[in-house]
SETORBA-167889 format. One line per 4 residues: number of its first residue (from 1); their letters; for each residue x, y, z of C-alpha. Coordinates in nm, 2 decimals, padded with zeros to 4 digits. Example, Ala and Ser with C-alpha at 12.3 -4.5 7.8 and 13.67 -1.06 7.14 Angstrom:
<nodes>
1	as	01.23 -00.45 00.78 | 01.37 -00.11 00.71
</nodes>
This chain:
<nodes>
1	xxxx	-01.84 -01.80 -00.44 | -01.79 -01.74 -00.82 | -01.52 -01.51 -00.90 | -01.72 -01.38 -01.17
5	xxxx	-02.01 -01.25 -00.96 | -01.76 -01.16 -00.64 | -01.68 -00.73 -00.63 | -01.40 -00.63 -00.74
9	xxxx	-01.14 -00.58 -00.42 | -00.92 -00.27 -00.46 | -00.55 -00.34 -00.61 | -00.23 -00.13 -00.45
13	xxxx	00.09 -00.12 -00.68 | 00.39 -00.04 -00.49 | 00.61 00.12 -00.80 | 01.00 00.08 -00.63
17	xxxx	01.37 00.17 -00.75 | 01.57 -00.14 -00.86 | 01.89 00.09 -00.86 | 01.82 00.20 -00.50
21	xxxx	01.78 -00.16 -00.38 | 01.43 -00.07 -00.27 | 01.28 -00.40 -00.29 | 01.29 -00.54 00.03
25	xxxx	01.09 -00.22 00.19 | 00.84 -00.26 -00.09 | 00.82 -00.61 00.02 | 00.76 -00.56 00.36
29	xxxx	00.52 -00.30 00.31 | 00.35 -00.52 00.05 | 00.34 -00.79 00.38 | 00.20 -00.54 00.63
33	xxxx	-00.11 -00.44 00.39 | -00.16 -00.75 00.32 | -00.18 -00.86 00.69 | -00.38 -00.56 00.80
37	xxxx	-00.62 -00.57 00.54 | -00.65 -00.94 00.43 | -01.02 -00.91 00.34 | -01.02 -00.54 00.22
41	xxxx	-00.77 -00.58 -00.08 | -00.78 -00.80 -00.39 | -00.40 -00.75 -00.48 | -00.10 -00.61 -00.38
45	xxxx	00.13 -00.59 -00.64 | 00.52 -00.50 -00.64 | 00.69 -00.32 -00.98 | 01.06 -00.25 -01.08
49	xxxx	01.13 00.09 -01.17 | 01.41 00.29 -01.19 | 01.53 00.67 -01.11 | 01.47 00.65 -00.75
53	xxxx	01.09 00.61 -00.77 | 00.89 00.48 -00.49 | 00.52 00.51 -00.55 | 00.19 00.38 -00.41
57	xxxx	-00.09 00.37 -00.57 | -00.43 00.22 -00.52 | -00.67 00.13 -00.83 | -00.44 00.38 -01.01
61	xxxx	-00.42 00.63 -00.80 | -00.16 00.83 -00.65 | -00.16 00.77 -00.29 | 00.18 00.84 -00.14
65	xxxx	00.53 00.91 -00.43 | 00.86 00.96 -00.25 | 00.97 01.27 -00.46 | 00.61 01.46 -00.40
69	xxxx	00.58 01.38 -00.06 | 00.87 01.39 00.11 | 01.03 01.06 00.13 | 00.89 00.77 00.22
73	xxxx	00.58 00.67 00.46 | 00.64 00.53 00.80 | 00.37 00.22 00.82 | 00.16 00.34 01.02
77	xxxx	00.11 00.66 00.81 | 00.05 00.48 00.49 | -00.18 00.23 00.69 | -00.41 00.50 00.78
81	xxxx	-00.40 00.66 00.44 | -00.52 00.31 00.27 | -00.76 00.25 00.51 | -00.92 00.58 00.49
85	xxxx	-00.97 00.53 00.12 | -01.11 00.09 00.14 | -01.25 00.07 00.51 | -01.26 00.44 00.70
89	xxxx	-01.47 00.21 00.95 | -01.22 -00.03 01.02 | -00.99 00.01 01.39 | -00.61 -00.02 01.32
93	xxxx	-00.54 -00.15 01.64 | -00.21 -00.05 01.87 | -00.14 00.14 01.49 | -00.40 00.40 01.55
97	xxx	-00.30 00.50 01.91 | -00.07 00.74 01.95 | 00.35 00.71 02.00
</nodes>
């Protein structure tokens, strides 16, 4: 397929404290979108910040921030978020039961 005429895939930005040491559960959460929703993102990209931010966002919108909501999102959470925003069709799996 040509890139040119392909749609445009939605792009998450996971925004993380390098102070805090907050990179390797950016990472991981990076790696579990990723895996989840392989053909329903274009991009998922990690960046340094400082002051204890963690932030998600998704085409540039605010979709989970540490300091608004409370900490931070357990996987499952932020999986059902994203998904209702690029695929509210798509089944999460063991994610979605409950427990």
């Amino acid at each position: 397929m040509n890139p040119d005429t392909s749609p445009l895939l939605p792009v998450v930005a996971i925004r993380y404290c390098t102070g805090c040491r907050w990179l390797l559960r950016a990472a991981w959460m990076a790696q579990e979108l990723l895996t989840t929703f392989e053909k329903e993102l274009g991009e998922v990209a990690l960046q340094p910040g400082s002051g204890g931010v963690f932030q998600i966002r998704i085409d540039g919108e605010l979709l989970w921030d540490r300091a608004r909501d409370g900490g931070f999102p357990d996987i499952k959470q932020l999986k059902q978020l994203l998904r209702d925003r690029i695929a509210p069709d798509k089944g999460l799996g063991h994610s979605e039961r409950g427990g």
